[in-house]
N, C-alpha and C positions, 0 to 999 in steps of 0.2 A: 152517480153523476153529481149528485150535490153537495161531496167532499170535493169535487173536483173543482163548481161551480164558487163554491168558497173559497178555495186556494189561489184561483187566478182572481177572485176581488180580494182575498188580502194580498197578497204579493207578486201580484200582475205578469209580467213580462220574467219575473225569477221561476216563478212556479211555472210559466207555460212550457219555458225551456227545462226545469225537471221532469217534469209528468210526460213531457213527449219523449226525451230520451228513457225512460224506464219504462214507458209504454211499449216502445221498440225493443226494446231487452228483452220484452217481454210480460211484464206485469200488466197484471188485465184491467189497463184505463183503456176507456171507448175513444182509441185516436178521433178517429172519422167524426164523433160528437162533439168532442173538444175540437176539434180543427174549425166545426161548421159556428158551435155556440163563441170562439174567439170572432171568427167572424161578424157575426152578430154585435159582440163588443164595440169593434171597431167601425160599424155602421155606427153606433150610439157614442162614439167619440170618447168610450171610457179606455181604448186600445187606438194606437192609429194604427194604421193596415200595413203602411211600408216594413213599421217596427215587425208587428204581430206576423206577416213573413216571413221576416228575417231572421228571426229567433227562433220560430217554428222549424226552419231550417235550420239551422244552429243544433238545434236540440233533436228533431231528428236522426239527422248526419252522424251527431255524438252518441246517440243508441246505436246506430248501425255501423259506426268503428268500433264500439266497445265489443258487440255482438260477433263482429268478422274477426275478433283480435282474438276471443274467448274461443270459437271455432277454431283458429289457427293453434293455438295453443293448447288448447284440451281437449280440442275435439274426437279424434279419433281413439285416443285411449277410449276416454268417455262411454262413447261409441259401444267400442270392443269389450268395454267392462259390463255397460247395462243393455247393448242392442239386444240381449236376448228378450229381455223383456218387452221390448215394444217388433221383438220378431224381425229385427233389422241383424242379420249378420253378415257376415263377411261379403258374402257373394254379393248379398243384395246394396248390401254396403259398396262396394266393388261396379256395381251396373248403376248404381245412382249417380257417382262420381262421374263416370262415364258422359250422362246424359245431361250432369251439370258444367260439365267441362264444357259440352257442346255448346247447352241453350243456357245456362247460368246467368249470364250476362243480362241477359235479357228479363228473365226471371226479378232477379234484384231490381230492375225498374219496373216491370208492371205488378211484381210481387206485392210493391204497395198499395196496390188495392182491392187487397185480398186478405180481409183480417185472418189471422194468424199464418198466413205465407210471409208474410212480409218480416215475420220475426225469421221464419225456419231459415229464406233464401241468406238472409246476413250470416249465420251461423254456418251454413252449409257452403257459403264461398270460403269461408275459412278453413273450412272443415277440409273443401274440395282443393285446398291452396289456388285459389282465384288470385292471380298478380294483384295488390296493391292500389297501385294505378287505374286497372280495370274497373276494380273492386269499384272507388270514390268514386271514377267518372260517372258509370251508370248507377249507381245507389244516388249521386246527387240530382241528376237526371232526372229519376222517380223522383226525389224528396222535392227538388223546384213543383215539378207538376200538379204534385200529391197536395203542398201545400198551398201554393196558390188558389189551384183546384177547391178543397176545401175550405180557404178562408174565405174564396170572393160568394161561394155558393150562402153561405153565413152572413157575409155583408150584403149582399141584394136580399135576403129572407128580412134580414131586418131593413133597408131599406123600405121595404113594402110594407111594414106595418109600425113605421117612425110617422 
């Protein structure tokens, strides 16, 4: 956390928008810490909050197109070439899709609030060919919620002890 904590005070609002989108890729930064400690920022006036949203969103959104586009694209070979390993085959591969086609949608927005769901549902609308459309509406849905959610939680903590 204190590469992280140095990154957004050397290069603010650049770094908030990298670290969020490669957090959603997948790389193990602690979104939910960073969402809460920007907040905090932006109580203390070193962030303002409309920006620290905005870009939070931004950078979000851009892991989770990067992550739906990769799913789209590579996924299913992927898939088919290492599911044996993690014991995903055909069939089971075949009954997931199923149940993503159904609830998928939904998944992708409250997905984000479930560390490491939130990386798999991006890759698996791709994976499951989730329309485009679909895909952004509800992925942005989550990300508005996710990030507000977490920044304002971050700015009243700090509030209370400014």
């Amino acid at each position: 956390m204190e590469f992280v904590q140095e990154m957004i005070a050397q290069y603010g609002y650049l770094a908030l928008y990298c670290l969020l989108a490669l957090g959603i890729i997948g790389l193990p930064i602690p979104d939910e810490v960073l969402m809460t400690f920007v907040g905090y920022l932006a109580s203390m006036g070193i962030l303002r909050y409309t920006a620290a949203v905005v870009v939070s969103l931004l950078g979000s959104m851009s892991g989770m197109i990067l992550s739906y586009e990769l799913g789209r694209k590579i996924g299913k070979p992927l898939v088919w070439k290492f599911g044996k390993w993690i014991w995903l085959t055909p069939k089971r591969l075949e009954k997931a899709e199923g149940w993503f086609n159904r609830y998928g949608k939904w998944a992708v927005s409250f997905g984000y609030f479930i560390p490491g769901i939130r990386h798999l549902t991006c890759y698996l609308s791709g994976v499951s060919g989730m329309k485009r459309t679909t895909y952004w509406l509800f992925a942005a849905i989550g990300a508005v919620v996710w990030c507000v959610l977490f920044i304002t939680i971050g700015y009243f903590i700090g509030v209370q002890f400014v």
